[in-house]
MIDOSE-1310 file (N, C-alpha, C; in nm, 2 decimals, decimal comma, always signed):
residues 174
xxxx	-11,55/-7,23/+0,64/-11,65/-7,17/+0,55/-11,76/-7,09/+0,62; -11,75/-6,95/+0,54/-11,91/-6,91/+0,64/-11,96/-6,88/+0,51; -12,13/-6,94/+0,56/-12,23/-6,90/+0,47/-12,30/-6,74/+0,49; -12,33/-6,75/+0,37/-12,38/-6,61/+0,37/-12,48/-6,61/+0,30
xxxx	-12,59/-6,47/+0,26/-12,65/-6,48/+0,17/-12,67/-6,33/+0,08; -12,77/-6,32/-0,03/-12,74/-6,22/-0,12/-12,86/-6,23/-0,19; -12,96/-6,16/-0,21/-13,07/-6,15/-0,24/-13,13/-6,31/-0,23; -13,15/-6,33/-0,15/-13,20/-6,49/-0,10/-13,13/-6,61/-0,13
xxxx	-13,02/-6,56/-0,22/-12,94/-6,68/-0,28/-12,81/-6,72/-0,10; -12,84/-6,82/-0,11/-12,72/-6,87/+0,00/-12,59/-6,92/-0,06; -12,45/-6,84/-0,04/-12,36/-6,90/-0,07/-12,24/-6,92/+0,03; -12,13/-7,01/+0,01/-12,01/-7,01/+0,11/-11,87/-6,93/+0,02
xxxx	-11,86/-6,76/+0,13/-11,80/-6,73/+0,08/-11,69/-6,80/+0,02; -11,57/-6,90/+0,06/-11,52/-6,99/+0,04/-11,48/-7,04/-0,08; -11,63/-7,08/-0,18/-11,60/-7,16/-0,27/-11,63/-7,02/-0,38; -11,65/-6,91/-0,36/-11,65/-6,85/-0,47/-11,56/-6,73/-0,49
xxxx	-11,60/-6,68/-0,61/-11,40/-6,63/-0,66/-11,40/-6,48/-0,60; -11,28/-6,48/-0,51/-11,31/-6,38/-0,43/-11,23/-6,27/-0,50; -11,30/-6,15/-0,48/-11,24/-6,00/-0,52/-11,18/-5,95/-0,38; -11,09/-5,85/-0,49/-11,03/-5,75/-0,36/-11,05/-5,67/-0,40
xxxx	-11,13/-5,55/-0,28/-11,17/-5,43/-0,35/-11,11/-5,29/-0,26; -11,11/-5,16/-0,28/-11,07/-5,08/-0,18/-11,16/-4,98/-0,19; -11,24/-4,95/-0,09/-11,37/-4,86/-0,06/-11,28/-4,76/+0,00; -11,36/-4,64/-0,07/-11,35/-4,48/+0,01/-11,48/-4,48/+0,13
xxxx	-11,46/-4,45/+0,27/-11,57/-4,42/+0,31/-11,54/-4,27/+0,39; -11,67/-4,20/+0,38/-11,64/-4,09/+0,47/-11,75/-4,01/+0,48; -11,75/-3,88/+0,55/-11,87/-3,80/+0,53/-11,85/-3,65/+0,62; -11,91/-3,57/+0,65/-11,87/-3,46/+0,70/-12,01/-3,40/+0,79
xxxx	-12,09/-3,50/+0,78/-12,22/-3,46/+0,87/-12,24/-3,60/+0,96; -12,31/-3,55/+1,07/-12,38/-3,60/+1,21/-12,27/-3,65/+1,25; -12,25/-3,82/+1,35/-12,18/-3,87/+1,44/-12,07/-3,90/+1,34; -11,92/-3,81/+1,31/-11,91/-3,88/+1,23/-11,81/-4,00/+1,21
xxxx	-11,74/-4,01/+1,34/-11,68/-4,11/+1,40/-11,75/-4,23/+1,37; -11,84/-4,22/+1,46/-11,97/-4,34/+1,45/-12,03/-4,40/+1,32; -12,02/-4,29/+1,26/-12,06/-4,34/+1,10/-11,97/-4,42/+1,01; -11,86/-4,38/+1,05/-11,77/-4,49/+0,98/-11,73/-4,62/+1,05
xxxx	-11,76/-4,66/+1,17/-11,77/-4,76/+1,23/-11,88/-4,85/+1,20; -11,97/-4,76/+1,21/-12,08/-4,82/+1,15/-12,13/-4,90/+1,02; -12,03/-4,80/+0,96/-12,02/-4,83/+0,75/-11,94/-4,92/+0,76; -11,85/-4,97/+0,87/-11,73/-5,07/+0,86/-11,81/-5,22/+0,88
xxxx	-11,91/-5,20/+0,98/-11,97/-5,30/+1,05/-12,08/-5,36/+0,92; -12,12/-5,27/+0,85/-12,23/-5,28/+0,70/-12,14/-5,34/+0,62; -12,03/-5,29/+0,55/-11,97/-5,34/+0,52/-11,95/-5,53/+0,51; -11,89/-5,52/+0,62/-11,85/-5,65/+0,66/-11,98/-5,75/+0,67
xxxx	-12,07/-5,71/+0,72/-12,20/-5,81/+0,72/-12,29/-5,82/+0,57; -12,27/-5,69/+0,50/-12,32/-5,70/+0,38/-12,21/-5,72/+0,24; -12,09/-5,69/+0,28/-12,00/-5,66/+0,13/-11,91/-5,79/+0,12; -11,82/-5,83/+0,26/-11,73/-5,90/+0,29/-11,63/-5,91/+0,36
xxxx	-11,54/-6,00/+0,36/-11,47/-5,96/+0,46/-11,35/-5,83/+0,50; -11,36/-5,76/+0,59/-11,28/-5,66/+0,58/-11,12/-5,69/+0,66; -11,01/-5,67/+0,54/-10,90/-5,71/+0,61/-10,81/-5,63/+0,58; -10,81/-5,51/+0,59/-10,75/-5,39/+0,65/-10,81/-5,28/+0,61
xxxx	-10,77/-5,18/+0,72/-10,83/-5,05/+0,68/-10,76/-4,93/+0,75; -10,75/-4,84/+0,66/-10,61/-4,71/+0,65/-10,66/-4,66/+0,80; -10,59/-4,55/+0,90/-10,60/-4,47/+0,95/-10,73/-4,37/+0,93; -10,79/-4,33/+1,00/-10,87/-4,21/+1,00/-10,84/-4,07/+0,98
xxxx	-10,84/-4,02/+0,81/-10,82/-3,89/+0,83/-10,92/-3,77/+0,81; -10,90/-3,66/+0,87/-10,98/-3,56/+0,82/-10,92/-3,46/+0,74; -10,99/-3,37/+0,61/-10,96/-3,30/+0,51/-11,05/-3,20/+0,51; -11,04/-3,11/+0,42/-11,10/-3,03/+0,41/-11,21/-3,06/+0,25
xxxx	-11,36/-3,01/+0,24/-11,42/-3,08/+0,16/-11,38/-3,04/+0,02; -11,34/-3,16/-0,05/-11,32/-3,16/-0,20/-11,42/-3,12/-0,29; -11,35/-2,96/-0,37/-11,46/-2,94/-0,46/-11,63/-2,86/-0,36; -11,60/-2,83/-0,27/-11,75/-2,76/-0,22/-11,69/-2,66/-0,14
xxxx	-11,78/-2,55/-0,13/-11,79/-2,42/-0,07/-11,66/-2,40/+0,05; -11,59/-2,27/+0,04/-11,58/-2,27/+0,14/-11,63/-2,25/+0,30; -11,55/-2,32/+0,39/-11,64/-2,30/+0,51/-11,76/-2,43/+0,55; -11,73/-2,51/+0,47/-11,78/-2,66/+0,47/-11,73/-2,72/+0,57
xxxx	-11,80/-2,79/+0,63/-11,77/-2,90/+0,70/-11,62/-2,96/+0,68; -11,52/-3,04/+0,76/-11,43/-3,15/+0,71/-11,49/-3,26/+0,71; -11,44/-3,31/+0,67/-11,49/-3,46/+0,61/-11,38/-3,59/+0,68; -11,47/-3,66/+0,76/-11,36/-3,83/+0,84/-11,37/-3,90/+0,68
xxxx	-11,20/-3,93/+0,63/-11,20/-4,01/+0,54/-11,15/-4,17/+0,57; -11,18/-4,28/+0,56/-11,13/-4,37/+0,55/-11,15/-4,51/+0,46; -11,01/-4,57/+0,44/-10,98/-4,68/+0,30/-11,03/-4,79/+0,42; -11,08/-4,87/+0,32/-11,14/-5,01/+0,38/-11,11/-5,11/+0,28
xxxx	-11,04/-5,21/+0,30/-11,00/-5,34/+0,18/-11,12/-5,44/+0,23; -11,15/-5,50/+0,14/-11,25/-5,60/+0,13/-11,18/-5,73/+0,07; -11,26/-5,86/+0,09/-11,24/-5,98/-0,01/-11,43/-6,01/-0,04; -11,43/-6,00/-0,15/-11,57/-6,03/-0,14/-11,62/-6,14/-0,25
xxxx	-11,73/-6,22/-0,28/-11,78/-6,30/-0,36/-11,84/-6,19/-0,43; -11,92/-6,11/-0,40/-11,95/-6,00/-0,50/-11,93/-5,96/-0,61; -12,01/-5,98/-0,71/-12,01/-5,85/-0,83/-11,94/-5,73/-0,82; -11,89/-5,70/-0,93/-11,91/-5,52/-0,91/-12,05/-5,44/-0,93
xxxx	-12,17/-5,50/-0,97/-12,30/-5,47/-1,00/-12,37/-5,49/-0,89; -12,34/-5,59/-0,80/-12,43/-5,64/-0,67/-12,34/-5,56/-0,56; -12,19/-5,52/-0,56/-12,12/-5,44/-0,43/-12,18/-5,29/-0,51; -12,18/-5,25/-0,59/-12,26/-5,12/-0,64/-12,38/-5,09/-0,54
xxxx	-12,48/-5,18/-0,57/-12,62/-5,21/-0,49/-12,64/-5,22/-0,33; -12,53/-5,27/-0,34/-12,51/-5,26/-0,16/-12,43/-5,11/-0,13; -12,36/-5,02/-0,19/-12,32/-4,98/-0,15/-12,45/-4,84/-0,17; -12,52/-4,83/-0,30/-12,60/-4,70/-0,24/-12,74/-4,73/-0,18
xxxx	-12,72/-4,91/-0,10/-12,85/-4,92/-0,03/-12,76/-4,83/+0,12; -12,62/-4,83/+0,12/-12,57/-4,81/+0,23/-12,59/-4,64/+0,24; -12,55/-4,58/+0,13/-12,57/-4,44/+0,13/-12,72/-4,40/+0,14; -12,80/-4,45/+0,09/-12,95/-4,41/+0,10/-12,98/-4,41/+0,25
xxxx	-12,93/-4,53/+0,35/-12,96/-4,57/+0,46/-12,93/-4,44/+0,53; -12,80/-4,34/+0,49/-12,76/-4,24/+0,55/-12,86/-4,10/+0,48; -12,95/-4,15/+0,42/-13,01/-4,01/+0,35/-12,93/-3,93/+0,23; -12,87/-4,00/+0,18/-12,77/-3,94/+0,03/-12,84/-3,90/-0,06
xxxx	-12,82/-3,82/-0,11/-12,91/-3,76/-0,20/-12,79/-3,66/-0,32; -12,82/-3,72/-0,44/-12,70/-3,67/-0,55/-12,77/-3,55/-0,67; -12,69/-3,46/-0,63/-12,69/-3,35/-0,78/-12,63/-3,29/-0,90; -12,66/-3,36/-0,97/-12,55/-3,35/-1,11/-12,48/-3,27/-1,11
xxxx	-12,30/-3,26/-1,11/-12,21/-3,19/-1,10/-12,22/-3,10/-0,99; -12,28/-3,17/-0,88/-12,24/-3,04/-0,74/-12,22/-3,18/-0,62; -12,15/-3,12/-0,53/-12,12/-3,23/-0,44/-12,17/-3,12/-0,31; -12,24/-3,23/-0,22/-12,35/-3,17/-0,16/-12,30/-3,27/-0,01
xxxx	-12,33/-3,18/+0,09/-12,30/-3,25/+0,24/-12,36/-3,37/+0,25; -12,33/-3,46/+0,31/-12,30/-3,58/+0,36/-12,29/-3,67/+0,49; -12,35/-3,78/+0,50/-12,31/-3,85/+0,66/-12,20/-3,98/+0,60; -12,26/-4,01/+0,50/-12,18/-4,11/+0,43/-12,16/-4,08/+0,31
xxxx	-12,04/-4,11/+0,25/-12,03/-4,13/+0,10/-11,92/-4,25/+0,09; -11,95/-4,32/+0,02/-11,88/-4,48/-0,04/-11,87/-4,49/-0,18; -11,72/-4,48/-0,20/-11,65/-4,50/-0,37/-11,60/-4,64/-0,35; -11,57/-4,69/-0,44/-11,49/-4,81/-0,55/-11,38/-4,77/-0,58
xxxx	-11,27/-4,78/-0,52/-11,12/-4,75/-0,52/-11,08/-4,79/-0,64; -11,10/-4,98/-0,58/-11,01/-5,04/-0,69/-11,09/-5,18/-0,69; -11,12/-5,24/-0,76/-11,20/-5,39/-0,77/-11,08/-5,47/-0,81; -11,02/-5,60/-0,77/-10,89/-5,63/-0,82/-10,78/-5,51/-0,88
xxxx	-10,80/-5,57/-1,01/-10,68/-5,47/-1,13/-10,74/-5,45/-1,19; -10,90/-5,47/-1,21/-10,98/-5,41/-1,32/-11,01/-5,29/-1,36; -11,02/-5,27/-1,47/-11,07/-5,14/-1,49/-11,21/-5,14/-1,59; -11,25/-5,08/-1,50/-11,45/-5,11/-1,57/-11,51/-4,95/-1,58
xxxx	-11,54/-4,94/-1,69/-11,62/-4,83/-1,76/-11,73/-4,83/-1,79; -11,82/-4,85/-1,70/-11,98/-4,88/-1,74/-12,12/-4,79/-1,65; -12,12/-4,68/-1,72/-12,25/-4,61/-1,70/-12,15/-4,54/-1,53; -12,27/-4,54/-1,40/-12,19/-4,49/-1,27/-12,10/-4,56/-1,29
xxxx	-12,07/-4,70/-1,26/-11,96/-4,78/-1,19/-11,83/-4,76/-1,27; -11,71/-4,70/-1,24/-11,61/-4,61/-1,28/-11,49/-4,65/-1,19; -11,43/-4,77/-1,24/-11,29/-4,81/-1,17/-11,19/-4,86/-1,24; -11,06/-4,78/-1,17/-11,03/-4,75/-1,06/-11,14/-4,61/-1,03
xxxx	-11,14/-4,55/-0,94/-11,16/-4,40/-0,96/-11,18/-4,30/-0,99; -11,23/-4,28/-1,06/-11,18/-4,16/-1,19/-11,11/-4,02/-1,20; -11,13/-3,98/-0,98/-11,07/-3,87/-0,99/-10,99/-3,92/-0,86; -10,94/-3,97/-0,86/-10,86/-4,03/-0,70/-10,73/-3,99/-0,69
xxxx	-10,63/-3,98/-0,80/-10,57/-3,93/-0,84/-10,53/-3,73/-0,78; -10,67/-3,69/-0,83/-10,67/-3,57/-0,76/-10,73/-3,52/-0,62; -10,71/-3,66/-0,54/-10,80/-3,63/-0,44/-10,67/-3,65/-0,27; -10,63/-3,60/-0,20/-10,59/-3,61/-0,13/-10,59/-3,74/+0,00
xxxx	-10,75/-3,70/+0,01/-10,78/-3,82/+0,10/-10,81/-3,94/+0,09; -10,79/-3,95/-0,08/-10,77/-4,09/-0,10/-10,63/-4,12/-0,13; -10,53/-4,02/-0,17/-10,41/-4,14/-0,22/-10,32/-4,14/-0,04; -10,36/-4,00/+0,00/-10,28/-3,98/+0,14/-10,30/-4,18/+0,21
xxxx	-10,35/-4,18/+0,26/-10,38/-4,33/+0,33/-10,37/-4,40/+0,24; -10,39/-4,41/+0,14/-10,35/-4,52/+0,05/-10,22/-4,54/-0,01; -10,14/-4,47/-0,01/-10,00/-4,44/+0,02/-9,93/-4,52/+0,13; -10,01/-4,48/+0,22/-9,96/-4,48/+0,37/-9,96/-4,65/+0,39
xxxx	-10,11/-4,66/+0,35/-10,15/-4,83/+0,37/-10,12/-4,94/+0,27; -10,10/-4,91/+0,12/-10,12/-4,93/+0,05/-9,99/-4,94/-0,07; -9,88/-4,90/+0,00/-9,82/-4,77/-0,09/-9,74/-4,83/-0,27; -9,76/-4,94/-0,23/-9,73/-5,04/-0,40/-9,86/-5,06/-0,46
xxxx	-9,94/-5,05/-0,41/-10,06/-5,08/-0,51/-10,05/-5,03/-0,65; -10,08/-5,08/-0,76/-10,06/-4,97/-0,87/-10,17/-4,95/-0,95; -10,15/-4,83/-1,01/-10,27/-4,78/-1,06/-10,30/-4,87/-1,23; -10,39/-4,96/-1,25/-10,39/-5,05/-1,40/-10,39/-4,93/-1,50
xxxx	-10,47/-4,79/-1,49/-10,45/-4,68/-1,61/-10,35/-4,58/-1,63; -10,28/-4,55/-1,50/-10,18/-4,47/-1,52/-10,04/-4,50/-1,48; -10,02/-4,62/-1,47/-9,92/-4,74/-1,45/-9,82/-4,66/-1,37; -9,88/-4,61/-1,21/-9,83/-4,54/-1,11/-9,84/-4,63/-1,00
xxxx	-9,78/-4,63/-0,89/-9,79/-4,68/-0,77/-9,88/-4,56/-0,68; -9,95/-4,61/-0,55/-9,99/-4,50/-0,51/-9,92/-4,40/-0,43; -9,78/-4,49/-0,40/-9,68/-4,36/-0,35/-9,68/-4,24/-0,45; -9,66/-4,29/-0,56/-9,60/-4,22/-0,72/-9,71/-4,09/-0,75
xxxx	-9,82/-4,17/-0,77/-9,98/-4,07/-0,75/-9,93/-3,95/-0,64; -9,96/-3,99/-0,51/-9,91/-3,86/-0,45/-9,80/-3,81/-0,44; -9,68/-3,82/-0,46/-9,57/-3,77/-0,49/-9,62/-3,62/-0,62; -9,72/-3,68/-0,74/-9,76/-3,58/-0,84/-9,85/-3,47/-0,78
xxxx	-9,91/-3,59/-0,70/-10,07/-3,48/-0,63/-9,97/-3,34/-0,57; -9,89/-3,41/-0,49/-9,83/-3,30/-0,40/-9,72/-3,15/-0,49; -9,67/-3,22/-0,60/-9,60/-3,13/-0,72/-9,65/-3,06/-0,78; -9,82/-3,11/-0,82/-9,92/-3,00/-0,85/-9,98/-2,87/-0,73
xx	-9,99/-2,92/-0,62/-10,05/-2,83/-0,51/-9,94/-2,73/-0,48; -9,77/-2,73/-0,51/-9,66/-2,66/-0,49/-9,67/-2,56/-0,58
């Protein structure tokens, strides 16, 4: 059992009901190797335990200008005691740490950015928090490694596997 704690409350992850979640991390500004090692190490000290995580890919930036930066993407699985309201809170104490800053309907450079893949099988519709993902589906660098890593996982809203997902991603880009 290791103890842990969460806004002062002390608990053992252990006895409480663990989630599995799948985090997008990634970013396309400063160290950015470093940064995702970094986000892995935050992670793990602040979210839970991390017990596997995809390859490192780089992409070209989704949805922004051309001539943008690439972006290091990578999947990180978690087990966590966490909320989805309290891993929300950790995750944009994590983006703020990197200087994040959001502009309605424009996606704007970055050192970090962290999505909510998948929380179990849930699917939660509430205000931000939007899972599975809402646009992951059309996103390359998330089903690419999650394919790879992942590749039975299934989607609870569009009752696809993530192989299945990119197999379409890639029939639309043709």
């Amino acid at each position: 059992m290791r103890a842990q704690s969460y806004a002062g409350e002390s608990y053992f992850r252990s006895m409480e009901k663990m989630n599995r979640v799948l985090l997008s991390i990634g970013g396309n500004e400063g160290e950015r190797e470093a940064n995702l090692e970094e986000a892995r190490m935050f992670i793990s000290f602040n979210m839970g335990d991390v017990v596997k995580v995809s390859d490192v890919i780089e992409t070209e930036a989704w949805g922004m200008p051309e001539g943008t930066e690439p972006f290091l993407n990578q999947l990180v699985e978690i087990e966590t005691a966490l909320t989805i309201e309290k891993l929300h809170a950790e995750i944009v104490e994590l983006e703020e740490y990197y200087g994040r800053t959001r502009k309605e309907g424009v996606y704007l450079d970055r050192e970090m950015d962290v999505d909510v893949i998948f929380f179990n099988d849930e699917i939660i519709r509430e205000g931000k928090i939007q899972v599975p993902h809402e646009r992951m589906h059309l996103r390359e660098f998330i089903l690419k490694p999650l394919a790879a890593t992942w590749p039975e996982w299934f989607h609870p809203e569009m009752k696809m596997t993530a192989s299945q997902l990119l197999a379409e991603l890639n029939k639309k880009e043709d």
